[in-house]
N, C-alpha and C positions, 0 to 999 in steps of 0.2 A: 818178712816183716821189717819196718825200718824203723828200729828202734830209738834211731836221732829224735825224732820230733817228740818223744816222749817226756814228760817232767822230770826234771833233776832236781837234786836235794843238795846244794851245795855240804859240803862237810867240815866246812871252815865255819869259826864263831859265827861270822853275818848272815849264813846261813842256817845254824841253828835258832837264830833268832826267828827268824820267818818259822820253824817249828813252835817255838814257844809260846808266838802272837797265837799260831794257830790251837794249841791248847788253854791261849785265853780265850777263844772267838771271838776271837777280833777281825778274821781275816775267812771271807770265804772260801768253803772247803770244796765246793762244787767246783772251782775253778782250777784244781788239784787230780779229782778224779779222773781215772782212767774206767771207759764205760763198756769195755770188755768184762767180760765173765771168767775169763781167764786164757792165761798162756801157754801153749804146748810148743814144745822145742824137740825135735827128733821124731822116731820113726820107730824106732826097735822096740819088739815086742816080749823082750825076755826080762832087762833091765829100764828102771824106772828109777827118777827122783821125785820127791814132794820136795819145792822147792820153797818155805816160809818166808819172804818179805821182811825186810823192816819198815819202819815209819814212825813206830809210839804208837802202833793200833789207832792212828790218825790219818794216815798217809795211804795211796795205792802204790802199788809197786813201781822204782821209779827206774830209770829207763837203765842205770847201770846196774843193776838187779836182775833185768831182760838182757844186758848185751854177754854178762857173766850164766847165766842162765845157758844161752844161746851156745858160748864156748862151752862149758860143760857137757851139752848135746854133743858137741862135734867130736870131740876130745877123748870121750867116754863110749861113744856109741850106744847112748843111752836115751832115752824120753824124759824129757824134763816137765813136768809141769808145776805152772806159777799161778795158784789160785788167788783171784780178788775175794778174799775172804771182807764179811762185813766189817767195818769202822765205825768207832766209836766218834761222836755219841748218838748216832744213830742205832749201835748197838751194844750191847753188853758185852762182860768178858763170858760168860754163859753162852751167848748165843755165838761168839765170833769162837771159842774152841771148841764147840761142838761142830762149827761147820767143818773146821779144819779134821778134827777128827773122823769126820764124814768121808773126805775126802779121802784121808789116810787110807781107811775101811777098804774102800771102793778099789785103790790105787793096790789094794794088799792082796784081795781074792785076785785080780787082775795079772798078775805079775811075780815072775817067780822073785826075782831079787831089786829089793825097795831101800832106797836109804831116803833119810827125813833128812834133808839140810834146815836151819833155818839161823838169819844174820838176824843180831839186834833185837827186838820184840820178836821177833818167830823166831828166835832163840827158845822162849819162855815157851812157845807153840810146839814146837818141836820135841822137846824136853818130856812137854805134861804131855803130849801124846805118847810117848812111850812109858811114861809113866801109867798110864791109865793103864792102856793097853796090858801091863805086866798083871796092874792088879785086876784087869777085867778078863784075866785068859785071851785076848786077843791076838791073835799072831803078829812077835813081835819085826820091829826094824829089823833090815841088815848092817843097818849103821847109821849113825845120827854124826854130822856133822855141824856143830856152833861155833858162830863166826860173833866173834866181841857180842855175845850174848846178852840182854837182860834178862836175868833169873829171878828177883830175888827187890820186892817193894820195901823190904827192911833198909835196903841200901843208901848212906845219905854222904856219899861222900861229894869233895870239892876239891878241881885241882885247877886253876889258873889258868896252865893251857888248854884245858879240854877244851872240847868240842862240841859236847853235849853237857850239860849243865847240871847239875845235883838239884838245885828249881825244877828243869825239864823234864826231870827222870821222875821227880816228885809228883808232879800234875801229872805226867802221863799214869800211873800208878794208882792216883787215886781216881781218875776219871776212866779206866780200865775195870777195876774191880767193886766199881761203885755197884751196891747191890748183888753183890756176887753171891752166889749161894756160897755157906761156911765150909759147906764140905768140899766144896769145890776149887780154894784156893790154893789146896797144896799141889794142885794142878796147874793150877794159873799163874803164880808164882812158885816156881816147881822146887826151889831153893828151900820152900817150907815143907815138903815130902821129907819126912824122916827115915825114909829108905830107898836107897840108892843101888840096891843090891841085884844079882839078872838082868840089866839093862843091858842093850847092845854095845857092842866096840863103838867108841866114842872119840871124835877128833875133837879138840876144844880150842881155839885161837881167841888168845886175848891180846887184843892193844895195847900197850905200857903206858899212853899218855892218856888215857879212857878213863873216867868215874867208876866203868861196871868192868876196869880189869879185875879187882880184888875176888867178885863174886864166880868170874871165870875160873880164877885160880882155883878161890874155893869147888866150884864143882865138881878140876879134873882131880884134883884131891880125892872125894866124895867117891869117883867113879873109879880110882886104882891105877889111874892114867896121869902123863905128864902134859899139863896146857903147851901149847905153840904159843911164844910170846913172839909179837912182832915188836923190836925193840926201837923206838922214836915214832911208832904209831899214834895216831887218834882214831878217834871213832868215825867210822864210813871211809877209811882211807883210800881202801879201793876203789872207792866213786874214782877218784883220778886213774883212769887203767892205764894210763901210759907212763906211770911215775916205777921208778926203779921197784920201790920198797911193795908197790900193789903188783906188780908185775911175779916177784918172785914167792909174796905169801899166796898169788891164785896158783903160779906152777907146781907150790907145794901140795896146797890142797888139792890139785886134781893128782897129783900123784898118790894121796892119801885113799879119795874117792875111790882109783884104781884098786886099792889094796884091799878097801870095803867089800867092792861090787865080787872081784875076787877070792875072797875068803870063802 
């Protein structure tokens, strides 16, 4: 697959702005989409990843999400898949974690050893499916990996240089969980599950120059674990995969992944 021609998401301010226009709808989203149903990376039939996207549950998966995707496969000897789950506001947060959970499901009878990655908003995906999962008896992850996560729509911070905006994080949050069923939020903002307890081995990377580092921290707290800080990060950093600093937080992670699939 040749994942150049695919849409990027710049990770610099002017490129968060073309996010935010797009959570004013201002800017059509059709011309955004990717009209695959989804990604499969690898071959192997023993170890597997659910691989969650970011975007603000606005966006498809954008093409440096597929090229990291893709090394993860090679690296790990593993199947990666990258579901286009539905996007808001085409759909709810109801129907868009239900699919992902779907997915999980399927990915879980399938496959002896599963880990749930997910960056950014499938951070919050990622998360509330092992959450469920715990309290519905479902057999859980082998390992959850969150990358500069959103968790958590309480969060309203503002830092100057970020990347992602305390506005952005706003709008995506409330046009996410608009109509959410009650019971369902400590799922969908998983930050509001007031128990954190039996969840899998947990990698957590947070950004330092990020809005939703705070709530990273707060989670690997929560989970008994110390976050991975990337120290002069913003949020999406890795989009640049040739820059020093994204080069050596994916070598980490995959050496973490390693440790997972291995346990």
């Amino acid at each position: 697959m040749n994942t150049d021609k695919l849409p990027e998401i710049d990770p610099t301010a002017p490129g968060m702005k073309i996010a935010l226009r797009m959570l004013r709808h201002t800017v059509q989203l059709e011309a955004q989409r990717v009209k695959e149903p989804d990604y499969i990376f690898g071959e192997s039939e023993e170890r597997a990843m659910l691989y969650l996207h970011g975007g603000g549950f606005y966006l498809p998966a954008q093409a440096y999400s597929l090229r990291l995707a893709e090394k993860y496969a090679k690296e790990l000897d593993c199947t990666v898949f990258v579901p286009e789950y539905p996007l808001v506001p085409d759909a709810g947060a109801d129907e868009i974690f239900g699919f992902c959970l779907g997915e999980y499901i399927k990915l879980r009878e399938k496959y002896p050893k599963l880990i749930v990655y997910g960056e950014s908003a499938g951070g919050a995906l990622a998360l509330g499916i092992a959450l469920r999962a715990r309290d519905e008896g479902i057999s859980a992850p082998d390992g959850l990996m969150l990358i500069y996560p959103a968790l958590d729509d309480r969060t309203d911070n503002e830092m100057p240089e970020a990347a992602w905006t305390g506005r952005a994080n706003r709008l995506m949050w409330e046009a996410y969980l608009k109509d959410a069923p009650q019971e369902m939020v400590k799922y969908l903002a998983p930050m509001r599950h007031e128990d954190f307890s039996g969840l899998p081995v947990t990698y957590v990377e947070a950004a330092e120059l990020d809005i939703l580092c705070t709530e990273a921290l707060q989670c690997a707290h929560r989970l008994g674990t110390e976050a991975n800080m990337i120290r002069g990060a913003k949020h999406m950093f890795d989009s640049a995969s040739d820059s020093v600093l994204a080069q050596s937080a994916i070598e980490n992670r995959a050496v973490a992944l390693k440790l997972l699939f291995n346990r």
